[in-house]
PyMOL commands that place a pseudoatom at each C-alpha (Angstrom):
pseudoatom trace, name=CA, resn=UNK, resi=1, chain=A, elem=C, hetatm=0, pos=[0.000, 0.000, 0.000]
pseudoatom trace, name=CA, resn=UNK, resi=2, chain=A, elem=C, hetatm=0, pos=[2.806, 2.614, 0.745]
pseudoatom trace, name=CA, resn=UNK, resi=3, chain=A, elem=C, hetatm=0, pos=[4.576, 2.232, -2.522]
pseudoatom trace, name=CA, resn=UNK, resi=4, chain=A, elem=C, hetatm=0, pos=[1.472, 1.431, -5.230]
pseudoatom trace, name=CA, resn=UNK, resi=5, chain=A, elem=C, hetatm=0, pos=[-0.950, 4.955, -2.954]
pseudoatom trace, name=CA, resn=UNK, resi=6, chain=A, elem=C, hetatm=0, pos=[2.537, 6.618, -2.667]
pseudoatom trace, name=CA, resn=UNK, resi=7, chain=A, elem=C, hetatm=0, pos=[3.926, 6.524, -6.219]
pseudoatom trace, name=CA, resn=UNK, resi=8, chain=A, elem=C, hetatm=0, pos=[1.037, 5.273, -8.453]
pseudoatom trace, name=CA, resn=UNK, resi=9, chain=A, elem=C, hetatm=0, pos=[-2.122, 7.064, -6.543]
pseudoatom trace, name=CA, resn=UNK, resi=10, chain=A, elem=C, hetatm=0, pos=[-0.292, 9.615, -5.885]
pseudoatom trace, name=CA, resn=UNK, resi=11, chain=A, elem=C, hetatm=0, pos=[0.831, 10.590, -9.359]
pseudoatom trace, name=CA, resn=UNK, resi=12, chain=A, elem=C, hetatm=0, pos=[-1.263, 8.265, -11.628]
pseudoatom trace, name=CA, resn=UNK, resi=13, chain=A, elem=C, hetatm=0, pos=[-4.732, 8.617, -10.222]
pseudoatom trace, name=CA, resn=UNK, resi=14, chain=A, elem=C, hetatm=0, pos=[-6.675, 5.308, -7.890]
pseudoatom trace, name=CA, resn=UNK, resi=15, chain=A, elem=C, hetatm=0, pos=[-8.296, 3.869, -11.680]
pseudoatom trace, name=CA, resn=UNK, resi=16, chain=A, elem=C, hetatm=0, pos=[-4.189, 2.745, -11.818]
pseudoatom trace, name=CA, resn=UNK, resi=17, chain=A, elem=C, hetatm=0, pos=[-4.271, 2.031, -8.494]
pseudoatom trace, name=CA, resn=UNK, resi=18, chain=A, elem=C, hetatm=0, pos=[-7.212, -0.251, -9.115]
pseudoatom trace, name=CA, resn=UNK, resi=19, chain=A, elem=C, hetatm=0, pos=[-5.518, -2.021, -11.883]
pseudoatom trace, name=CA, resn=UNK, resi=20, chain=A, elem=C, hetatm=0, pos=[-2.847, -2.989, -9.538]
pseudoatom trace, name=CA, resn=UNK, resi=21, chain=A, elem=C, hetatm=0, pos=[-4.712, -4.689, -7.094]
pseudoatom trace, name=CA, resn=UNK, resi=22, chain=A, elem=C, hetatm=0, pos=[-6.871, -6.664, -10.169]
pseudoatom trace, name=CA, resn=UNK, resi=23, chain=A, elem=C, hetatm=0, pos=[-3.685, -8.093, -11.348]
pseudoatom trace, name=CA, resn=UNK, resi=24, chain=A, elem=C, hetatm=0, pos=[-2.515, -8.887, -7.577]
pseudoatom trace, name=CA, resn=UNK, resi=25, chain=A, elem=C, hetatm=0, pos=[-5.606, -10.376, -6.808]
pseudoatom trace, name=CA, resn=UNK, resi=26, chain=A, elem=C, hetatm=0, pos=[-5.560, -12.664, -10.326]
pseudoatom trace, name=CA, resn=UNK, resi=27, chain=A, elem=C, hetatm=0, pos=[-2.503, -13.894, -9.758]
pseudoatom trace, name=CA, resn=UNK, resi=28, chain=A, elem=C, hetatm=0, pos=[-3.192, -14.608, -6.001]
pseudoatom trace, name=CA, resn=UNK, resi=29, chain=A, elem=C, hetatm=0, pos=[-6.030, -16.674, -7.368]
pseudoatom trace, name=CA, resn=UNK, resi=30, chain=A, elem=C, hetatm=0, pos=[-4.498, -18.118, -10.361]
pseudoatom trace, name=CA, resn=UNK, resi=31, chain=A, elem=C, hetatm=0, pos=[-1.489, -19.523, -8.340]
pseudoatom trace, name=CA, resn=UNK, resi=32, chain=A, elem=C, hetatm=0, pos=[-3.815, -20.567, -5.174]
pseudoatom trace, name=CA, resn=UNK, resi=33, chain=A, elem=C, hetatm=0, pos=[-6.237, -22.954, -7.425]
pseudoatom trace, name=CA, resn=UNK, resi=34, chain=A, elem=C, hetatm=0, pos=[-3.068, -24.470, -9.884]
pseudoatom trace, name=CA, resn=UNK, resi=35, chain=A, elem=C, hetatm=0, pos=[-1.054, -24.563, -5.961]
pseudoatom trace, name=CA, resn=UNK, resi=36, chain=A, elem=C, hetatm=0, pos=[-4.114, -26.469, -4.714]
pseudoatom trace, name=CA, resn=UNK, resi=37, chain=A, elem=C, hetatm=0, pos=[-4.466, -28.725, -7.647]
pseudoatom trace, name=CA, resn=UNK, resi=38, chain=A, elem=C, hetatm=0, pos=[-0.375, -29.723, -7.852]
pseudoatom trace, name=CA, resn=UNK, resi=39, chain=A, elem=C, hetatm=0, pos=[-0.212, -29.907, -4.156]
pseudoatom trace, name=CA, resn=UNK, resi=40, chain=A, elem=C, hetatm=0, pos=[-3.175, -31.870, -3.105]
pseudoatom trace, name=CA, resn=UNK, resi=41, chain=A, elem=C, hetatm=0, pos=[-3.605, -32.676, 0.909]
pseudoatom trace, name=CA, resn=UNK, resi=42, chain=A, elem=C, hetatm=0, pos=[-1.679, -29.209, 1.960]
pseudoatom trace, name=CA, resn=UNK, resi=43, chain=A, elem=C, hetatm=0, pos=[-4.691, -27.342, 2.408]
pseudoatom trace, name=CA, resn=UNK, resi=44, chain=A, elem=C, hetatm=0, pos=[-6.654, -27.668, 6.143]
pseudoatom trace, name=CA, resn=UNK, resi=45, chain=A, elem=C, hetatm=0, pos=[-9.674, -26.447, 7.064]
pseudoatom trace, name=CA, resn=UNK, resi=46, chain=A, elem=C, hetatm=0, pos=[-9.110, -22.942, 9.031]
pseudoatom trace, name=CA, resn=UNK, resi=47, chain=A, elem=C, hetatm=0, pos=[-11.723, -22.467, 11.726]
pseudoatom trace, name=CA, resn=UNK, resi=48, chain=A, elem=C, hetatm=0, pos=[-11.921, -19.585, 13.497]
pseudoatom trace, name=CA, resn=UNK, resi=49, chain=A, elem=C, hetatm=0, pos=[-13.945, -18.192, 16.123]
pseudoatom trace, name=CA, resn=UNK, resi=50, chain=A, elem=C, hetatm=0, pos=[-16.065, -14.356, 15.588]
pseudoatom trace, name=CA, resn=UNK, resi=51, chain=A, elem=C, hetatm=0, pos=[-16.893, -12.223, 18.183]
pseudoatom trace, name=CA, resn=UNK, resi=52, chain=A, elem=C, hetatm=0, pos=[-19.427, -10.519, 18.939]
pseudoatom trace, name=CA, resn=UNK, resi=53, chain=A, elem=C, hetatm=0, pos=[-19.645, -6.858, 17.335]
pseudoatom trace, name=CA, resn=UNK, resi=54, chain=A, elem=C, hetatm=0, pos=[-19.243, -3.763, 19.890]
pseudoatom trace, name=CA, resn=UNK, resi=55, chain=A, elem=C, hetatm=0, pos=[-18.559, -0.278, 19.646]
pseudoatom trace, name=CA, resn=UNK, resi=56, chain=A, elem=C, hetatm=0, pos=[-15.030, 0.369, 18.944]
pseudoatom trace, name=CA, resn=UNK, resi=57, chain=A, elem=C, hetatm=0, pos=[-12.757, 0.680, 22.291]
pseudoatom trace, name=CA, resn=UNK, resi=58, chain=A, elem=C, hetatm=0, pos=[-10.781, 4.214, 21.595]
pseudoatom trace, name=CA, resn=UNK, resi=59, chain=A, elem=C, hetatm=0, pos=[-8.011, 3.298, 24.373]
pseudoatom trace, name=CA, resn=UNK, resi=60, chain=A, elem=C, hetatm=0, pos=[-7.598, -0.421, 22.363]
pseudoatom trace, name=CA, resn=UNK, resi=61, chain=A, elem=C, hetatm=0, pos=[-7.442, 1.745, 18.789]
pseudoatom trace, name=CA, resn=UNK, resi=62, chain=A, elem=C, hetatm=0, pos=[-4.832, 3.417, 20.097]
pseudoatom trace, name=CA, resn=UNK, resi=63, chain=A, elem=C, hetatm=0, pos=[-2.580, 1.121, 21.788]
pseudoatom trace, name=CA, resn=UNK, resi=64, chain=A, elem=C, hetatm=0, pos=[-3.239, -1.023, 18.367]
pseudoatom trace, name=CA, resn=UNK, resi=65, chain=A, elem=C, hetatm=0, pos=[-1.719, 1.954, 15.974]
pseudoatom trace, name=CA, resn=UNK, resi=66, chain=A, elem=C, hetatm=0, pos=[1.016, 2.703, 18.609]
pseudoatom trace, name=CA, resn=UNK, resi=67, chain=A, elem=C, hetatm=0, pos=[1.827, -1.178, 18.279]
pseudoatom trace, name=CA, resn=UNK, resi=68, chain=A, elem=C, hetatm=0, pos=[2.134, -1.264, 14.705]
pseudoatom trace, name=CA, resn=UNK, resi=69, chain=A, elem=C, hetatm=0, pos=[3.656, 2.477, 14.139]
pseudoatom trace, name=CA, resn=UNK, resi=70, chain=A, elem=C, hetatm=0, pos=[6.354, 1.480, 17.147]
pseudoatom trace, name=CA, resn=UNK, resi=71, chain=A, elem=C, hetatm=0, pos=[7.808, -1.800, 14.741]
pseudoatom trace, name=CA, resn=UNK, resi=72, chain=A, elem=C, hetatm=0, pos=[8.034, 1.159, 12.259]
pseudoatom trace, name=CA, resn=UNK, resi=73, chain=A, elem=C, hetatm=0, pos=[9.956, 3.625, 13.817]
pseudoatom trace, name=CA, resn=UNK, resi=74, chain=A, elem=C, hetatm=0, pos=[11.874, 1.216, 16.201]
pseudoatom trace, name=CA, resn=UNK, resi=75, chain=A, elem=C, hetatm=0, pos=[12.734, -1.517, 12.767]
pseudoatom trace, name=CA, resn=UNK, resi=76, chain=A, elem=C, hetatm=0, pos=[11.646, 0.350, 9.687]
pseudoatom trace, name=CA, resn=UNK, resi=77, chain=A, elem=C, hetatm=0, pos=[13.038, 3.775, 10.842]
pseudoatom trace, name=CA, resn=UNK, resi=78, chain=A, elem=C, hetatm=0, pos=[17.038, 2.700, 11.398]
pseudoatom trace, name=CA, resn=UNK, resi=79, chain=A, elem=C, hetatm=0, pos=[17.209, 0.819, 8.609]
pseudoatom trace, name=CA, resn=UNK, resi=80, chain=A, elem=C, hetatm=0, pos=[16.116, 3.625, 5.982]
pseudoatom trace, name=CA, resn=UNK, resi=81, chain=A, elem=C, hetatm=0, pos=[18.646, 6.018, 7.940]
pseudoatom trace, name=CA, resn=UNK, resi=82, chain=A, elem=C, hetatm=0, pos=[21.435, 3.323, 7.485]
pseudoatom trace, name=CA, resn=UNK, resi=83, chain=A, elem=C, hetatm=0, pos=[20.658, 3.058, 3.961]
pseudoatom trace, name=CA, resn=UNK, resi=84, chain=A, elem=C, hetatm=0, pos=[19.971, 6.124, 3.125]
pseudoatom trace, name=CA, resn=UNK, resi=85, chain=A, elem=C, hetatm=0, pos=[23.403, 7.040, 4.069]
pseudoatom trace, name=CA, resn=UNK, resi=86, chain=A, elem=C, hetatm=0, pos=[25.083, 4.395, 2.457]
pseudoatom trace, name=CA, resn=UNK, resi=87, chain=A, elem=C, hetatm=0, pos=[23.051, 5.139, -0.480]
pseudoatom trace, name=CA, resn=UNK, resi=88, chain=A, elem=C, hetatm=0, pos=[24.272, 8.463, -0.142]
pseudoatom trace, name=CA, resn=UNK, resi=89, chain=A, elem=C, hetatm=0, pos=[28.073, 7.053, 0.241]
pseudoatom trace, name=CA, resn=UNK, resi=90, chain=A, elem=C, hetatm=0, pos=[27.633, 5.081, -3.110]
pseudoatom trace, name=CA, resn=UNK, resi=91, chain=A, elem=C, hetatm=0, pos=[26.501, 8.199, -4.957]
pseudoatom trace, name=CA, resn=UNK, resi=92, chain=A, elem=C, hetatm=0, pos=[29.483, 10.040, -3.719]
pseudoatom trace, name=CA, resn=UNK, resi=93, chain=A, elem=C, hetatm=0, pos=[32.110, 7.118, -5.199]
pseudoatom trace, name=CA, resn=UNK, resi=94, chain=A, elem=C, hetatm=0, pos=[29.636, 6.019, -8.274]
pseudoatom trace, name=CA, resn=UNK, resi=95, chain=A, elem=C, hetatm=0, pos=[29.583, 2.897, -6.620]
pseudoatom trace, name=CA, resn=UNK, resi=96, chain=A, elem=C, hetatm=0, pos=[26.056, 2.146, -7.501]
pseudoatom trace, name=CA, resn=UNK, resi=97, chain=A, elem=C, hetatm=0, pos=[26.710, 2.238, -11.470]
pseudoatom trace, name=CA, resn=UNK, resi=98, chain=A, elem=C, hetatm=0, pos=[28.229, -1.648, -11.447]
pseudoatom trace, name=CA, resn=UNK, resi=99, chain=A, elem=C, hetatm=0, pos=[25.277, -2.639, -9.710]
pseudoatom trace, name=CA, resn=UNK, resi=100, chain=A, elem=C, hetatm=0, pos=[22.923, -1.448, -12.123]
pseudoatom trace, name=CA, resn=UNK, resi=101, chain=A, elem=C, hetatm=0, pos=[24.608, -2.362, -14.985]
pseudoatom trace, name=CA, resn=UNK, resi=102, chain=A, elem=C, hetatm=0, pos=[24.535, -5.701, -13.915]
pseudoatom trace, name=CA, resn=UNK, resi=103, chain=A, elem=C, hetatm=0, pos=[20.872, -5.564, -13.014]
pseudoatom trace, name=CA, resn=UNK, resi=104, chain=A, elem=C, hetatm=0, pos=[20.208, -3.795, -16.431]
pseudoatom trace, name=CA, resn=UNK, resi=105, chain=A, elem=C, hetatm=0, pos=[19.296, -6.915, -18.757]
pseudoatom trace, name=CA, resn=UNK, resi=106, chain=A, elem=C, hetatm=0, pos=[15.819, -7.320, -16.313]
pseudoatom trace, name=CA, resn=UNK, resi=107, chain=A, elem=C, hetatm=0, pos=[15.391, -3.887, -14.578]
pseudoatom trace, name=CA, resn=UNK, resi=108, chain=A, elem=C, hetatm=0, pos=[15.930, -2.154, -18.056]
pseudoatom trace, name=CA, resn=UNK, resi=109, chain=A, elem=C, hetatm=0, pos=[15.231, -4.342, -21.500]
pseudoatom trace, name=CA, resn=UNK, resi=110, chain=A, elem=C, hetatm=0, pos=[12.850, -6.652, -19.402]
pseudoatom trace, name=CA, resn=UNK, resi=111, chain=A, elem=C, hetatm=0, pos=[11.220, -4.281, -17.189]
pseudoatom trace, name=CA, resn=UNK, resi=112, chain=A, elem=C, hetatm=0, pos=[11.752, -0.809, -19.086]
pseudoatom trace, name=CA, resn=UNK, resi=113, chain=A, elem=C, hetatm=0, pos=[12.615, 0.529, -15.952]
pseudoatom trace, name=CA, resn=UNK, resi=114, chain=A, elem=C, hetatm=0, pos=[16.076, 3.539, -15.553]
pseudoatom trace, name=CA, resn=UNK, resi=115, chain=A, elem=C, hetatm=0, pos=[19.220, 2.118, -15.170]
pseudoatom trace, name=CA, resn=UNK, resi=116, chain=A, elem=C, hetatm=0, pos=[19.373, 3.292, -11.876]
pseudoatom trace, name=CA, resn=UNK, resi=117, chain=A, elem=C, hetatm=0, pos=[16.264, 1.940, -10.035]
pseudoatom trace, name=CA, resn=UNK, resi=118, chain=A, elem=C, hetatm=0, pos=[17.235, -1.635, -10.437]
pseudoatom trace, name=CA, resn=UNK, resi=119, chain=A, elem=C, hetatm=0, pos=[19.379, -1.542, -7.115]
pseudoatom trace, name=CA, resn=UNK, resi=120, chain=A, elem=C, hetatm=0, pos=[15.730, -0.393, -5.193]
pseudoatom trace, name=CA, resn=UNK, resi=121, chain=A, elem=C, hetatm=0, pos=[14.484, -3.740, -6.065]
pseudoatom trace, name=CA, resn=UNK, resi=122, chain=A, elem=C, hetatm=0, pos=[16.796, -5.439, -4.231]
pseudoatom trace, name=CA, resn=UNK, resi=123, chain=A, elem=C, hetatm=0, pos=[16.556, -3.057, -1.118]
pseudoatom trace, name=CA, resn=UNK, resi=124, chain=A, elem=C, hetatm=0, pos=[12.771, -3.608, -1.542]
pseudoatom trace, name=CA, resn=UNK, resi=125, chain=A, elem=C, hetatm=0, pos=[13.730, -7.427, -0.001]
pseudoatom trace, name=CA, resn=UNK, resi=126, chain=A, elem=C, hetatm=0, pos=[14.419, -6.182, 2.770]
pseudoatom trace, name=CA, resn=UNK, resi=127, chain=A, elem=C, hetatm=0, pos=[11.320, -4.091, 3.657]
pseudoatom trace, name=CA, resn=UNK, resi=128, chain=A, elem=C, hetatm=0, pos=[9.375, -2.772, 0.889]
pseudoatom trace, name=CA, resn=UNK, resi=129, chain=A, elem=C, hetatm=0, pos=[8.239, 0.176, 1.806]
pseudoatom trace, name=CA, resn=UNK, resi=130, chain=A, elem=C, hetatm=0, pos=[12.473, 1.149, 1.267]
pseudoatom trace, name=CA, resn=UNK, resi=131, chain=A, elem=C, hetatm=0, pos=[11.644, 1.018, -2.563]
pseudoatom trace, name=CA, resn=UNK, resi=132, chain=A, elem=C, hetatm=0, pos=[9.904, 4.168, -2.548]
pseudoatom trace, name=CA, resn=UNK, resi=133, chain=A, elem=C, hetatm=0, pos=[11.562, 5.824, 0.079]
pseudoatom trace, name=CA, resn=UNK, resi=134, chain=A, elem=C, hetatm=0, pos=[15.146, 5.315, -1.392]
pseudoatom trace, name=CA, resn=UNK, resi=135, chain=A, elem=C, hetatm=0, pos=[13.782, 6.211, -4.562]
pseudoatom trace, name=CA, resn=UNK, resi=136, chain=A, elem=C, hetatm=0, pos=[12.804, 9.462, -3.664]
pseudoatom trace, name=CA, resn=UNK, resi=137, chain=A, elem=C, hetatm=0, pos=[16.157, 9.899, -1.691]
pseudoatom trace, name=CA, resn=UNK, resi=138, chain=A, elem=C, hetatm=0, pos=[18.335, 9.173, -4.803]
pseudoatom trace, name=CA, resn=UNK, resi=139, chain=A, elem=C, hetatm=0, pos=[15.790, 11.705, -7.104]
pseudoatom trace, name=CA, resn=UNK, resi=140, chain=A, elem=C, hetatm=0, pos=[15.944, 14.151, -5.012]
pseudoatom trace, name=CA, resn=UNK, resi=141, chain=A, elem=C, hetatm=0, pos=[19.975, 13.808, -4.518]
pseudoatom trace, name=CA, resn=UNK, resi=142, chain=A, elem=C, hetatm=0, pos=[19.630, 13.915, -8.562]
pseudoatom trace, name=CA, resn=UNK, resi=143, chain=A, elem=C, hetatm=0, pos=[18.111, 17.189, -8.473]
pseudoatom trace, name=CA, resn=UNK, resi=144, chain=A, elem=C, hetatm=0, pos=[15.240, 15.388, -10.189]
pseudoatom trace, name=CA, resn=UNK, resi=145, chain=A, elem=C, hetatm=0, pos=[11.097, 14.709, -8.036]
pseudoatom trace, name=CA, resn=UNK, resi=146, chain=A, elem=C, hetatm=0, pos=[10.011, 11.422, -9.289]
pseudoatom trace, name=CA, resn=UNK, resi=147, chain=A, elem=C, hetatm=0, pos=[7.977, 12.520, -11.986]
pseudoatom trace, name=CA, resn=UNK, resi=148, chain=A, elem=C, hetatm=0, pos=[11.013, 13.553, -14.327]
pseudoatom trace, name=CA, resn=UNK, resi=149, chain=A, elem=C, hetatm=0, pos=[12.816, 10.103, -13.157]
pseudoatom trace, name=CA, resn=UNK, resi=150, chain=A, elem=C, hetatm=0, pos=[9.937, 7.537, -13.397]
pseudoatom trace, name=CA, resn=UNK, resi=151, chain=A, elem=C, hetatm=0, pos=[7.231, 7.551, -16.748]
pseudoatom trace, name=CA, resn=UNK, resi=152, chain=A, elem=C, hetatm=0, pos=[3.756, 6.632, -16.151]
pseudoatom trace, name=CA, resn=UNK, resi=153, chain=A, elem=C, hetatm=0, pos=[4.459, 3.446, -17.040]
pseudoatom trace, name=CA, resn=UNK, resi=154, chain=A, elem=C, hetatm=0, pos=[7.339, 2.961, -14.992]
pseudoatom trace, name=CA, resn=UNK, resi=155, chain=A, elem=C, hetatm=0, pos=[5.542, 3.602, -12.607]
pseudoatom trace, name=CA, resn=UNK, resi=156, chain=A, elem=C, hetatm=0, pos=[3.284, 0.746, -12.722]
pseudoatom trace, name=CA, resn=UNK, resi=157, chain=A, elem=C, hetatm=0, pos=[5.444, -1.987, -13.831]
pseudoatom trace, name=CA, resn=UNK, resi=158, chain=A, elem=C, hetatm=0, pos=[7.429, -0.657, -10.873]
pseudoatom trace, name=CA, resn=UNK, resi=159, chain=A, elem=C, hetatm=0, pos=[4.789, -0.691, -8.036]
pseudoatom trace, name=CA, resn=UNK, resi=160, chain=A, elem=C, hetatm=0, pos=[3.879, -3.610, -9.761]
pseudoatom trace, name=CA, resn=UNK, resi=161, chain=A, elem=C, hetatm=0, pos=[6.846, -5.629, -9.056]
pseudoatom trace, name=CA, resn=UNK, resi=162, chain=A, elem=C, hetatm=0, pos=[7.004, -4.374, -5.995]
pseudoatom trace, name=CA, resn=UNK, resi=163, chain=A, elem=C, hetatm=0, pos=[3.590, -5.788, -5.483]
pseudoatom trace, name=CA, resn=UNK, resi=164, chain=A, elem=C, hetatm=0, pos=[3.685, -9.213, -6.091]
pseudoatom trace, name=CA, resn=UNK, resi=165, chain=A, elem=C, hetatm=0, pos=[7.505, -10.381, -5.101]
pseudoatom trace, name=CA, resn=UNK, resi=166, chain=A, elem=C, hetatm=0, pos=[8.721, -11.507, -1.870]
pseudoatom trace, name=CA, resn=UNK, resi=167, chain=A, elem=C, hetatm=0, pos=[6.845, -9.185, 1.448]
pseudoatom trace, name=CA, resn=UNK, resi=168, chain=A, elem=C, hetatm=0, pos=[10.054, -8.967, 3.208]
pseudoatom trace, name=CA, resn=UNK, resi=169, chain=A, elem=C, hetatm=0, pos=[13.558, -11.053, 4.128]
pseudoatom trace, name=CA, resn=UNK, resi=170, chain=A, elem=C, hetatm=0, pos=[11.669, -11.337, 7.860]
pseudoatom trace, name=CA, resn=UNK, resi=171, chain=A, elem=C, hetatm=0, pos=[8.952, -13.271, 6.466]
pseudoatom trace, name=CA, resn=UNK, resi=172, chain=A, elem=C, hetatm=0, pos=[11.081, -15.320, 4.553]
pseudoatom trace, name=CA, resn=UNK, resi=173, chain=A, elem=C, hetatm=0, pos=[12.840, -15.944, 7.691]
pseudoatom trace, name=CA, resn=UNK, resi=174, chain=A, elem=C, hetatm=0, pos=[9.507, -16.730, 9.799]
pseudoatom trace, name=CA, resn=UNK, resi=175, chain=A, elem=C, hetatm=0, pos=[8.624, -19.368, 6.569]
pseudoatom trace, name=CA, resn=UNK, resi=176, chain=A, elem=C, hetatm=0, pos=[12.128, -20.790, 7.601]
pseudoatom trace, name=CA, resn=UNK, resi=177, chain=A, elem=C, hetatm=0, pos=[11.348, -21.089, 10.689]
pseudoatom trace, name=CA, resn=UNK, resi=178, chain=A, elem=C, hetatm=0, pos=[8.005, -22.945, 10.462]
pseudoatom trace, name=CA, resn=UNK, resi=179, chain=A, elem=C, hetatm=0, pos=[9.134, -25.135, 7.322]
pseudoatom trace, name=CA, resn=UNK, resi=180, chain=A, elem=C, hetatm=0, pos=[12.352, -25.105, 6.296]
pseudoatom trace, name=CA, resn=UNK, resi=181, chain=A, elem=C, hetatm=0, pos=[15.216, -22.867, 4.441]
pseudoatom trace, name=CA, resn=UNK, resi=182, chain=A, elem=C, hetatm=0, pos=[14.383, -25.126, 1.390]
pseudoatom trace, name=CA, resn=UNK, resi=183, chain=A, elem=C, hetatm=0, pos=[10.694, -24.353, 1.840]
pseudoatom trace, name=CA, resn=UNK, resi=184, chain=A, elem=C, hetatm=0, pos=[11.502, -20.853, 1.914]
pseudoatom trace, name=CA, resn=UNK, resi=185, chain=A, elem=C, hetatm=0, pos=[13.452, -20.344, -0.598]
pseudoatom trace, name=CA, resn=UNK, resi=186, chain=A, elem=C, hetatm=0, pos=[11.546, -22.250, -3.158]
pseudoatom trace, name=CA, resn=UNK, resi=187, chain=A, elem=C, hetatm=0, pos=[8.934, -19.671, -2.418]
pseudoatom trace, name=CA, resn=UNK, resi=188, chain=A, elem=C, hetatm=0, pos=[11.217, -16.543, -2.998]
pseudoatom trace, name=CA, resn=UNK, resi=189, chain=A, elem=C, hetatm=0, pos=[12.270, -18.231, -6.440]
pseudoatom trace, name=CA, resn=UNK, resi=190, chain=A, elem=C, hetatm=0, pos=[8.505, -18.618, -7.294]
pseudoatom trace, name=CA, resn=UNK, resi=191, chain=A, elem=C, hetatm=0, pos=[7.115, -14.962, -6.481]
pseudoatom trace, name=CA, resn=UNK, resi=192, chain=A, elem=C, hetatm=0, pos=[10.038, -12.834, -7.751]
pseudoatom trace, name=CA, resn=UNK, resi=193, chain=A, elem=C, hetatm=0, pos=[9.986, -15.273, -10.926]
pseudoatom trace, name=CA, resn=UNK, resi=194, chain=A, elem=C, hetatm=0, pos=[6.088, -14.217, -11.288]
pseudoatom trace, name=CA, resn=UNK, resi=195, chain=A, elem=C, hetatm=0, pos=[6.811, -10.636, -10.410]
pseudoatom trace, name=CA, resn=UNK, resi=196, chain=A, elem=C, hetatm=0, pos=[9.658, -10.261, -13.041]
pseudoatom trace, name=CA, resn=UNK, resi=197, chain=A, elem=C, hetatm=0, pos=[7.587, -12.267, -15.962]
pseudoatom trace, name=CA, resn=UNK, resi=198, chain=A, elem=C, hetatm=0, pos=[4.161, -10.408, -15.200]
pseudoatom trace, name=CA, resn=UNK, resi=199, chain=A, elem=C, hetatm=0, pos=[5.841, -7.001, -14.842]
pseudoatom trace, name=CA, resn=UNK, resi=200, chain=A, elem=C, hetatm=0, pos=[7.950, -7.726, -18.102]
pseudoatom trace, name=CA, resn=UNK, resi=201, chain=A, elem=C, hetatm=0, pos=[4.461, -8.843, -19.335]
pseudoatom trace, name=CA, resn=UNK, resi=202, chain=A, elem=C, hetatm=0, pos=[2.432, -5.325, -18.290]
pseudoatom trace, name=CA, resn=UNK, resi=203, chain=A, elem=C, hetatm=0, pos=[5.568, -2.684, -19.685]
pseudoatom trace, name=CA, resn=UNK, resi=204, chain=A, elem=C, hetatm=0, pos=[5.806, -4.720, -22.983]
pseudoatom trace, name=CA, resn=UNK, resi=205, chain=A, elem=C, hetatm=0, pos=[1.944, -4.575, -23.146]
pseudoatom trace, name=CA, resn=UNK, resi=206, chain=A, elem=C, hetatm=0, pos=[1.793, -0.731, -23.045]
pseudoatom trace, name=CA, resn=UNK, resi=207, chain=A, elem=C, hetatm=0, pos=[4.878, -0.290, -25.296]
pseudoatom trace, name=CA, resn=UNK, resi=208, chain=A, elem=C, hetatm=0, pos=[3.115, -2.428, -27.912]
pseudoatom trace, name=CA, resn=UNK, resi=209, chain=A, elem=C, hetatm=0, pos=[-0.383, -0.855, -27.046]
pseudoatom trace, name=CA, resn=UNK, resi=210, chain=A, elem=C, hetatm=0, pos=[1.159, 2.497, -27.563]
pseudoatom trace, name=CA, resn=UNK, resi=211, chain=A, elem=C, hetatm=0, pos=[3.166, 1.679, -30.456]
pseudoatom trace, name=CA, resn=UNK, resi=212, chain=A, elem=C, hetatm=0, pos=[-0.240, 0.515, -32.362]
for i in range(1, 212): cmd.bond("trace and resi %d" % i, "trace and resi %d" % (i + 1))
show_as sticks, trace
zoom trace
């Protein structure tokens, strides 16, 4: 939600935003049904118990939004000042140019995406929110807002592939945890495979839509 409201609704409109969350929810169900019918027996019944519905509890709201904003700021918080600084350190020595160029043959002929955002997909891994928030630290350190760096389109295939790969390296860890490393990293392999091919798949789509 923070990088497809802050980049796409934010600078594309919520029809785009919309679009995004069709094609997440397709593929959710596409790879659920062809996951159920390769994997028979791994599905259980889930049963689980609703309570009653009461006026909401202000004191509970709060204490709720402090929980979840504290693993933020506490977690989320260090790690973009630590990056953001050795982001910063990269720019200063071009260090981040190799990177890219090696990323290049997917973030830029697959994906159509700058040379230079590839490395945000990888930082993305870690927590995604980073994407967007490294992105706008390197435009702005560009002299550039993220409309001049990012098209329309780049936008989306972006946000898009931002969508649908891994959720973070702490829930690949937790999947460890309650499987195995194999487990887990047979799952990574399948969802940034799917979010490179379907995000190649949407920015070749408008560049042959457009070219028509």
């Amino acid at each position: 939600m923070t990088v497809v409201m802050g980049l796409v609704g934010r600078y594309l409109g919520l029809s785009w935003v919309l679009f995004l969350f069709i094609i997440n929810f397709s593929v959710i169900l596409i790879v659920g049904r062809i996951l159920n019918k390769t994997m028979p027996g791994t599905c259980t019944e889930l049963i689980m118990e609703m309570h009653e519905y009461r006026m909401p509890n202000y004191n509970v709201i709060l204490k709720q939004t402090w929980l979840r904003s504290k693993e933020f700021v506490y977690k989320a918080l260090p790690i973009i000042i630590i990056l953001g600084i050795t982001l910063e350190i990269l720019l200063i020595f071009n260090a981040l140019e190799p990177v890219n160029l090696i990323l290049s043959p997917i973030s830029v002929i697959w994906l159509g995406l700058p040379t230079a955002v590839g490395i945000f997909l990888i930082y993305g891994i870690l927590r995604k929110e980073l994407t967007l928030v490294l992105l706008a630290l390197f435009a702005e350190n560009m002299g550039l807002t993220l409309v001049e760096l990012l098209t329309p389109i780049q936008m989306i295939t972006f946000s898009l592939v931002t969508m649908l790969y891994i959720p973070c390296f702490a829930t690949i860890i937790i999947i460890a945890k309650q499987t195995n490393w194999k487990y887990a990293l047979q799952i990574s392999f399948l969802e940034i495979s799917l979010a490179l091919i379907i995000g190649g798949i949407v920015n070749w789509g408008f560049i042959l839509f457009m070219n028509l």
